[in-house]
N, C-alpha and C positions, 0 to 999 in steps of 0.2 A: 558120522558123529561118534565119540566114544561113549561106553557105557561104561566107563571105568571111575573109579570113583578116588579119589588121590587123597591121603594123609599128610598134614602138617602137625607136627607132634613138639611139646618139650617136657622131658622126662619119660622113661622106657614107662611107667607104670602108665601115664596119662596116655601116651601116644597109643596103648594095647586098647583103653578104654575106647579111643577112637575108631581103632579096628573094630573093635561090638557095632560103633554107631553107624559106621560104613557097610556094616554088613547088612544091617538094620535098614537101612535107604534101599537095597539092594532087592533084600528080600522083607517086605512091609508086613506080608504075613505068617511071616515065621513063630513056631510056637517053643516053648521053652525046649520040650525034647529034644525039637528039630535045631535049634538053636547050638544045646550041648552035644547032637552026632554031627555039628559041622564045625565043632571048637572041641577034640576030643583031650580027656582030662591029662594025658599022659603030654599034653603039649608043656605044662607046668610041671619042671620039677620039684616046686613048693606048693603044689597043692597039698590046702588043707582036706578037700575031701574030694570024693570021685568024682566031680563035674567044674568045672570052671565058672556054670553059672548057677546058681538059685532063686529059690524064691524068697523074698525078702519074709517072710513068714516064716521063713526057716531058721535066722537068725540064731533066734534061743538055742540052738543046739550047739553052739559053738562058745563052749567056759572053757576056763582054765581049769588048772589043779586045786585053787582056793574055792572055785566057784563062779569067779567075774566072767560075766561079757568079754570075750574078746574077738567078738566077730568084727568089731572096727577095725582091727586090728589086720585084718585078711580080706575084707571084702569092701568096695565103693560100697559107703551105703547112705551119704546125701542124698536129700531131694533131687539136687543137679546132679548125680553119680548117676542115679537108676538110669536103666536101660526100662523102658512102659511098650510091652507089646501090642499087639492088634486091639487085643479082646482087655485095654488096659492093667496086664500083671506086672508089676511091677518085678523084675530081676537084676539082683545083686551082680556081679566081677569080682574074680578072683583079684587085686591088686599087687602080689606081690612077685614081678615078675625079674629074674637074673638074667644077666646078658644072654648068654646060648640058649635061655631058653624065648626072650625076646625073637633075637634074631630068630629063630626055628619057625615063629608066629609068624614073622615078615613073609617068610618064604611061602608059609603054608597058604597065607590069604592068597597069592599069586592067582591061584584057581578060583577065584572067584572076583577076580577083577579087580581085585583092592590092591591098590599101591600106596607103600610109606614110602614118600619123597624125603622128608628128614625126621629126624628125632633129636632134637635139641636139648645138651644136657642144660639144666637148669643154675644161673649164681647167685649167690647172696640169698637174699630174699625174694626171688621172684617165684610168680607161681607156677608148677606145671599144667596145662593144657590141652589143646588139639583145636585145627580148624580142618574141615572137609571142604574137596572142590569136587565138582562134577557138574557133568551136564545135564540141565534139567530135562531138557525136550527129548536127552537119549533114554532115559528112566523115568519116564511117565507116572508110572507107577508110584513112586516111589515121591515124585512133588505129589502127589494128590494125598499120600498116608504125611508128609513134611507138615506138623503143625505150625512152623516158621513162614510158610510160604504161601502169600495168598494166591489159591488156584488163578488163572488167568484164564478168561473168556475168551472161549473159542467164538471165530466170527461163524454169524449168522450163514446158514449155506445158501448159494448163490442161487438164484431164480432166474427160469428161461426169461429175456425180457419181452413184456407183452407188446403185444400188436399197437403199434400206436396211430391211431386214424388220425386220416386232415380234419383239418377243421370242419365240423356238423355241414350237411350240404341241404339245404330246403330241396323242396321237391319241387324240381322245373319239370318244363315241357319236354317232353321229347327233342335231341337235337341230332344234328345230321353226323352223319360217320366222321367226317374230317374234323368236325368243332371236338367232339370227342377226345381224338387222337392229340390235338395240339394241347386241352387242358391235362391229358396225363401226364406230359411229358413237362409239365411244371409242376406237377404236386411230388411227381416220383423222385425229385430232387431233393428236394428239405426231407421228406423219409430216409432217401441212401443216406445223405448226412448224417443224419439223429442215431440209424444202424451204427456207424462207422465211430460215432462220440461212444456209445454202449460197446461195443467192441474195444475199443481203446481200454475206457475204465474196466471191462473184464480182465484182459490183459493185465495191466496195472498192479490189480487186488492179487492177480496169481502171481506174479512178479513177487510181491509180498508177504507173500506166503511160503512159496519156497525160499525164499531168503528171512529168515526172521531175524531179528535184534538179536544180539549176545546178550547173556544174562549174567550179570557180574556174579558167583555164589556167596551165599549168604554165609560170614562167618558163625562158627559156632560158639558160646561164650565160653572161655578155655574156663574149668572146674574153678570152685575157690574152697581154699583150706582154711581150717584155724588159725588164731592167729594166738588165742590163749591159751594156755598150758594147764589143764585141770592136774591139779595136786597129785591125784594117782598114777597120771603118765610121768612127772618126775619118778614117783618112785617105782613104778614098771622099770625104768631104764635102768634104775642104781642096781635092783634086785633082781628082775627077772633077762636080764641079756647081759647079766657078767657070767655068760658061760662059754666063751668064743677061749678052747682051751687049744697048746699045740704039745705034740709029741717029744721026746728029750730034746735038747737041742738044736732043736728046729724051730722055723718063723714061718714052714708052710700052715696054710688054713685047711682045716680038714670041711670035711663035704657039712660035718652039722655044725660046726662053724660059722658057714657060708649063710647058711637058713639062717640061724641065730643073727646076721649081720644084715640081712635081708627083711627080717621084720624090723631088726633096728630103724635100717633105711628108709623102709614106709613109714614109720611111727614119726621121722623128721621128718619127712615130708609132708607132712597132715600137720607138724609143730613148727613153720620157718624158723621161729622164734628160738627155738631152743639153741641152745651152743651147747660141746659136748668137750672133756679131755680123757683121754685114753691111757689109763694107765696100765703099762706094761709090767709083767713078773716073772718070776724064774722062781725054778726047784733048787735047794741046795746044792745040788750036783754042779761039779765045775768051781772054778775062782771066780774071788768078789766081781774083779774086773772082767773077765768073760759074761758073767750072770747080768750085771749092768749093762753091757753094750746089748745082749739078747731081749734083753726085757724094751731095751728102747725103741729096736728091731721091730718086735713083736709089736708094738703098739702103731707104729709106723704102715706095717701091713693092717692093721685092723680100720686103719685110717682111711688109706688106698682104696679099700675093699669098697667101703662105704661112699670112698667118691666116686668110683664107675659106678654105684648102684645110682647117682647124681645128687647126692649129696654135698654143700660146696665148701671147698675146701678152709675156707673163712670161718666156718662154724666148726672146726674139731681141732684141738691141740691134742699133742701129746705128751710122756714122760715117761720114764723106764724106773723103776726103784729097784731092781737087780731081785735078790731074793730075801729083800729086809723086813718083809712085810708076809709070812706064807699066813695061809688059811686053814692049813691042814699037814703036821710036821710028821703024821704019820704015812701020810697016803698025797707026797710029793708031785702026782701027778697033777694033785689039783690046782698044785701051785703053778704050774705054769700056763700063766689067762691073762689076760687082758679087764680090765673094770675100766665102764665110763658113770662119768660124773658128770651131773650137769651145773654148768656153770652160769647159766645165763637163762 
């Protein structure tokens, strides 16, 4: 039997969560340390801090430059997010994971038996997810720690069966050797029987034993997100991630870019709701009509980015305004960015 335990994922961020819970089934008394030196931090290249996991009590540590909370922002931290160890701690996941560094996770679980069979990008409105399969009788262990799973009763262990006498025999007279010999040879019949019924049914039980029932695995309930938009994630998005800036003339994304686009990504995903348009811009350098087709460009890649992060492509428009619109006529660099808006 395998003791391998298989991922069904939709969306990279939801499917990594899955990997924690796989690992979790695997190893039931794993403690938070042992946890973080067998998920080491360098696997995220957006980690916010040196461990991939926490403790939900840690939280607080994680503000902005204003001051605000923004540990939602970097780590599961629903009731149904947590990861609850042995000894009940409750530990947060990092959520905000980019493709190469996804994929790097895939490969790493390899070693420890965890296989992701898909990762399903997420459309429109759906939510992302995860179900686990595995076998329960290969990891014992680990149904006994499953609070989903009601233990199953082991049978009772077999008993030698007992001596079973004929029927009670009054106390006669003495008889002669032959009368003897003829009434054994009628009682010791219905005994070899009755052996031979008891033998059968031992048989039988073992029969069913080693072969037991498949056990269909119990899905896991794939996570659920917000569905309302509290006022201050509107305006997080207008103000704090219109920084996704690019180099002269260019529509490549630079590396803090990609971050910037990446927490964007999670923040939709926690909002299905939201719909976003992406405006593109350009530095004065260049003609009208070059600066226009760049900025449209540029908005198009910021697009892109955030639909491989599985963001769906229904929820973002875009638009280029060339360079009609700058922010800063001194220090031109800053003019060449990207702003979303939310529209919906």
């Amino acid at each position: 039997m395998s003791n391998k335990v298989k991922v069904y994922g939709k969306a990279q961020s939801r499917t990594a969560l899955g990997i924690a819970n796989a690992y979790l089934v695997l190893n039931p008394d794993v403690t938070l340390d042992e946890l973080n030196a067998a998920f080491p931090g360098d696997l995220n290249s957006a980690n916010r801090c040196d461990t991939i996991f926490i403790d939900v009590n840690d939280a607080g540590k994680f503000v902005n430059a204003e001051g605000k909370s923004n540990y939602e922002m970097y780590f599961f931290e629903k009731d149904d997010e947590l990861l609850t160890l042995k000894d009940g701690q409750k530990v947060a996941m990092q959520q905000l994971w980019q493709k190469e560094d996804f994929d790097k996770l895939v490969e790493w679980v390899k070693q420890y038996d965890i296989e992701v069979v898909e990762c399903k990008p997420i459309e429109g409105f759906q939510k992302g997810g995860f179900t686990l399969e595995y076998d329960k009788n290969a990891i014992a262990a680990a149904v006994v720690a499953a609070p989903a799973v009601e233990p199953v009763a082991a049978p009772e262990p077999e008993r030698e069966p007992e001596p079973v006498a004929a029927a009670p025999v009054n106390p006669a007279p003495a008889e002669s050797t032959e009368t003897k010999k003829k009434k054994c040879n009628w009682w010791l019949l219905p005994l070899i029987l009755l052996l031979i019924i008891i033998l059968i049914i031992l048989l039988m039980r073992s029969c069913n034993k080693e072969q037991p029932a498949a056990v269909e695995p119990e899905p896991v309930a794939p996570a659920v997100v917000d569905t309302v938009v509290p006022a201050d994630t509107v305006e997080a998005i207008q103000k704090d991630f219109n920084a996704a800036q690019f180099e002269a003339a260019q529509t490549k994304l630079s590396d803090a870019s990609k971050k910037v686009l990446d927490e964007l990504a999670a923040m939709l995903q926690k909002h299905p709701n939201v719909k976003l348009r992406i405006v593109g811009h350009a530095s004065s350098d260049g003609t009208a009509a070059f600066n226009q087709k760049l900025s449209v460009e540029r908005a198009k890649v910021a697009a892109d980015y955030l639909i491989s992060a599985g963001v769906a492509a229904d929820r973002l428009q875009t638009e280029g305004k060339g360079s009609s619109e700058p922010i800063d006529k001194e220090h031109r660099e800053l003019n060449r960015r990207t702003e979303f808006i939310v529209i919906e």
